[in-house]
N, C-alpha and C positions, 0 to 999 in steps of 0.2 A: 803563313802570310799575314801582313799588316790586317787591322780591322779597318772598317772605313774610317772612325775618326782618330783615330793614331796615324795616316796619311794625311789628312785632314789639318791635324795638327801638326805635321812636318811644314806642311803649304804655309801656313801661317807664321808658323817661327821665322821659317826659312826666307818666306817674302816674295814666295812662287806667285808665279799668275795664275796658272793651269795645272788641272788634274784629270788627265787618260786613261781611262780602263779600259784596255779591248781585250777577245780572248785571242788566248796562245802569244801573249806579249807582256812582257813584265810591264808595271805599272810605271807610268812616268809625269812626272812634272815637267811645266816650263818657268825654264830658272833665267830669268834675265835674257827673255828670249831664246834662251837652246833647252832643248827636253833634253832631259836627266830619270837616270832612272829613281826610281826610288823606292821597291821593294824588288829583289831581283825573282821571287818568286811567278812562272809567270800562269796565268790567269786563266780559267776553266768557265764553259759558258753555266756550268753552276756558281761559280764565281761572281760573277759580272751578274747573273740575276740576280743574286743574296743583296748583292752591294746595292744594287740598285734600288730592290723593294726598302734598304734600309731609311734610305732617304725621299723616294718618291713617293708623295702623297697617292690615296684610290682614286682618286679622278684621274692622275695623270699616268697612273698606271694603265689604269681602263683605256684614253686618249693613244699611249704607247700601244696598246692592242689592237687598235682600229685605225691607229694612222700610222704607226710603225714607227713614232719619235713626238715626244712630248720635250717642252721647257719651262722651268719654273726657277722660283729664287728658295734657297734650303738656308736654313740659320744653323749654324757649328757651335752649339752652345750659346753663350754672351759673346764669343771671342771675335766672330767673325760673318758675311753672310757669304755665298755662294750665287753665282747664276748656273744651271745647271741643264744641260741638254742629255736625255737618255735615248735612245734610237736602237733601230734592229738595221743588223750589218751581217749579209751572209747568213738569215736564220737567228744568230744572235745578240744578245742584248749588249751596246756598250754604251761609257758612258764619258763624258766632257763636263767638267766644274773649272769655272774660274772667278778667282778669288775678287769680290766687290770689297774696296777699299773701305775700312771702317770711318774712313770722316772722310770728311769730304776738304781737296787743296785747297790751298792758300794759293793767289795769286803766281806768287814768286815759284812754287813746288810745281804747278802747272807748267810753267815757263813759260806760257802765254801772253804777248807784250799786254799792259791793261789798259794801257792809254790810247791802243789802241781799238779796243773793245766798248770798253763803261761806257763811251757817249751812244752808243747802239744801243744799250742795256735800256737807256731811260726814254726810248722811242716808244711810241704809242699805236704804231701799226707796223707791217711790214714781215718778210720773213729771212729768218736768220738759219743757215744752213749751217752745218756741219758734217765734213764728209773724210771717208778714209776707208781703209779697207779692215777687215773685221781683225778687233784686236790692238786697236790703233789707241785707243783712247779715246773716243769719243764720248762716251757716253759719260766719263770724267770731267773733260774740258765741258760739257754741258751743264753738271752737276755745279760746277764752280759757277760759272754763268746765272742758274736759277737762285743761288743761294747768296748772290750779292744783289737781285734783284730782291728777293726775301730780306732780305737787310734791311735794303734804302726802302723800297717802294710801297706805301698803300694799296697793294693791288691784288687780286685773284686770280692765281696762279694753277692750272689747269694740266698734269702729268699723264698722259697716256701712255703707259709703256708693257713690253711683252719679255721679261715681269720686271716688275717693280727693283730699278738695283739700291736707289740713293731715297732714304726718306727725309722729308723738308719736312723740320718742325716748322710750325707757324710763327712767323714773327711780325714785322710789320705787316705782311703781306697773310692771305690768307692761301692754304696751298691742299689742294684738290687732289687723290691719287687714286687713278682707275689704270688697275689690271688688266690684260687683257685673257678670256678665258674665263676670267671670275666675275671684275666688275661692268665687262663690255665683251660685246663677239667678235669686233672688227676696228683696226685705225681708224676708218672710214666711218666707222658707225658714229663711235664714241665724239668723233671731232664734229659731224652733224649734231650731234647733242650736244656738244659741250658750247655749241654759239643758244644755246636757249641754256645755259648755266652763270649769264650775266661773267665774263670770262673777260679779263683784261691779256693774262698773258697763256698762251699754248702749247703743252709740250709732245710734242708727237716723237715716242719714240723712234720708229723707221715708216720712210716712206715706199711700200714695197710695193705699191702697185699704182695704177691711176687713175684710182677711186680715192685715192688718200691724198695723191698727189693733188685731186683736184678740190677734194676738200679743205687742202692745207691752203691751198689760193685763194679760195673762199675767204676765209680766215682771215687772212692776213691783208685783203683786200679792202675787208668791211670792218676795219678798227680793231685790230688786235696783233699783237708779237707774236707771232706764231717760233716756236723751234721745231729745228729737224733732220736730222738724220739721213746720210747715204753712202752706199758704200763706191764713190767714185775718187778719182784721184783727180785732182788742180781744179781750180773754179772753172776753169772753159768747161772741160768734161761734165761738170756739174749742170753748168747751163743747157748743154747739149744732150743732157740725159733725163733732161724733165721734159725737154720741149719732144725729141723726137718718143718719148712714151707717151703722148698724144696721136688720135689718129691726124693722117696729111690734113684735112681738110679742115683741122682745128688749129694748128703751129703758129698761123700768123697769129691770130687773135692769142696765145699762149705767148709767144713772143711780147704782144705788146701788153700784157699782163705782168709779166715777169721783169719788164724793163723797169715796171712801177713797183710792184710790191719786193721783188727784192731790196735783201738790206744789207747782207753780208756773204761772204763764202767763206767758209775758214777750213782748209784740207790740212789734214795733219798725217802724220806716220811716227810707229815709235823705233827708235835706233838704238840697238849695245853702244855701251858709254865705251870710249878708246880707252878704260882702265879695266873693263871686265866687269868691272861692278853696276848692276844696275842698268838702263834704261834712261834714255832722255827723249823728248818729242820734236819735232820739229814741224813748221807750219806754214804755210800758205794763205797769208791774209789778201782777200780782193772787198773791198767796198765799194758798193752800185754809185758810183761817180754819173753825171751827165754826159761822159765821153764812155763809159763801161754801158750804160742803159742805150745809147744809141749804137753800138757796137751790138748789143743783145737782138734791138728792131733790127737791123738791120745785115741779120746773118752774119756776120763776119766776127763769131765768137774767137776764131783763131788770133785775133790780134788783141784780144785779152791779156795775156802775158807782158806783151810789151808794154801797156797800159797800166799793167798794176807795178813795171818797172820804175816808169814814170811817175807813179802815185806814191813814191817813199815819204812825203810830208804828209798825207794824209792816212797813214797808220799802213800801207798797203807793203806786202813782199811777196816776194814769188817763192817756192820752193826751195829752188837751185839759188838763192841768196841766202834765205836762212840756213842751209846747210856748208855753205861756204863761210859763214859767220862761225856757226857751229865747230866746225873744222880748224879756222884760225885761234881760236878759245881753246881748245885742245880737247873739247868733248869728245868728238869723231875721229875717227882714220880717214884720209884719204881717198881707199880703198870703198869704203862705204859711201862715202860721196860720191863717186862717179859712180856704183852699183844703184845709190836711187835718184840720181839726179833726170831730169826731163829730159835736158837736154847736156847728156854726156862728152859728147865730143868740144865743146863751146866748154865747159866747168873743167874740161882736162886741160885746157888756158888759161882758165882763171887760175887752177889750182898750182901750177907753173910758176906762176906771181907770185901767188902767196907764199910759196913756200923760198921765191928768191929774197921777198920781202923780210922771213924770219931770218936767213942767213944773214942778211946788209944791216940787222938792225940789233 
């Protein structure tokens, strides 16, 4: 069978995302989104430990012993870094690497409109979400985000993350990077501390509970750009997934917190390109408009969509736009459009159109 970094080094050639080791299963990558194998040998739970220990630092081995699953970031030589999940399944060890992109996108590679973003970037309070489901790119479109405000900005730029995927050299900006595990215990902690670290901007990698949630509000309440991370889909879900992880008798006052310090929602998902090759993203831009924050107070997130319908001059799209945009450009199939659109039945007439519009024209 392969050694680990001769798989390692397929991932990398090849432009894999992911690397699966479980026992009694050949090893596999995900290759543009569909797992492939890639050593047809398959895997012995001596196997899966070997491999494991080869990469897994004593701390997080020890942490695997006592909690049943550790995560860390592993370097592949110079060539490449890894985030790296090891866990016990069934008695045995397996394990999950996916490959962190060695630099970090360019605007245009992202795909991310930027005209619609950059004037958010240079705000001085408020928070800036980012949401999708795990695997989406987020933590990419973040990275592109912190390193144009490292650009432009004089300011002190503050990374919490579990681990560490994108490092920011300092440039204009001065930029702060706490691990969690190593150089903090908790989101929650680190972000308490990071407001006595004289902190202009925040970055919280995931907001997974609502101790973090509630510190990120803090934040972003009392003078600072807070980012952040969730794994929900469309900006309403978003709003509705922060307020009801409060107890009832705190939502209103949460409601009228969030109608203020939100700044942004930005949901993304990634999609096989309609040529096989590759990967492209697609997004969901909502900005906290006057008509979005009185929507937020006043319950009726559900009419979010229509709003951000209406907001196309102010950088805003819905989901089921950008993928019908997508789709007319010839990125996507069809077929993939109505499998992730919101609202399916409503896009299977848009898509009707579009495709009369390429025949007439």
């Amino acid at each position: 069978m392969l050694e680990m970094n001769q798989m390692l080094k397929i991932i990398v050639e090849r432009d894999a995302s992911d690397l699966h080791l479980h026992v009694a299963k050949a090893a596999v990558m995900r290759l543009h989104g569909i797992l492939d194998v890639i050593d047809p040998d398959t895997l012995t739970p001596e196997d899966t430990e070997r491999l494991m220990k080869e990469i897994t630092p004593p701390r997080y081995q020890q942490m695997l012993q006592e909690h049943g699953s550790a995560d860390f970031a592993y370097a592949y030589s110079d060539l490449a870094r890894f985030r790296c999940a090891v866990f016990r399944s069934r008695g045995n060890i397996g394990i999950s690497m996916r490959l962190i992109p060695s630099r970090i996108l360019t605007w245009e590679e992202l795909g991310l409109p930027k005209d619609s973003i950059v004037e958010i970037l240079h705000s001085h309070r408020g928070m800036v979400l980012v949401t999708g489901p795990t695997g989406s790119g987020k933590t990419t479109t973040l990275a592109t985000m912190i390193d144009h405000i490292n650009a432009e900005r004089y300011v002190h730029i503050i990374s919490v993350e579990d681990p560490i995927e994108y490092y920011h050299l300092h440039k204009k900006a001065i930029v702060t990077h706490r691990e969690l595990h190593i150089d903090t215990p908790s989101f929650a902690y680190a972000l308490r501390g990071s407001l006595r670290m004289d902190p202009d901007v925040i970055l919280v990698g995931e907001m997974r509970d609502l101790e973090t949630m509630e510190a990120a509000l803090v934040a972003a309440e009392t003078g600072h750009l807070v980012f952040a991370t969730l794994h929900t889909i469309g900006a309403a879900q978003t709003v509705d997934r922060i307020i009801d992880a409060f107890p009832v008798n705190q939502q209103e006052q949460i409601r009228s917190i969030l109608s203020v310090a939100l700044k942004t929602v930005i949901s993304q998902t990634l999609l096989p390109r309609a040529s096989g090759k590759g990967r492209i993203a697609a997004f969901e831009i909502m900005h906290n408009t006057p008509a979005v924050a009185n929507l937020i107070r006043e319950r009726k997130t559900n009419r979010i969509v229509s709003t951000i319908q209406t907001g196309a001059k102010l950088g805003m799209i819905t989901l089921d736009d950008y993928l019908l945009n997508l789709y007319r450009q010839g990125h996507i199939t069809g077929e993939l459009v109505l499998e992730r659109a919101h609202y399916p039945d409503e896009m299977r007439v848009k898509l009707m159109g579009a495709r009369q519009e390429a025949v007439t024209t």
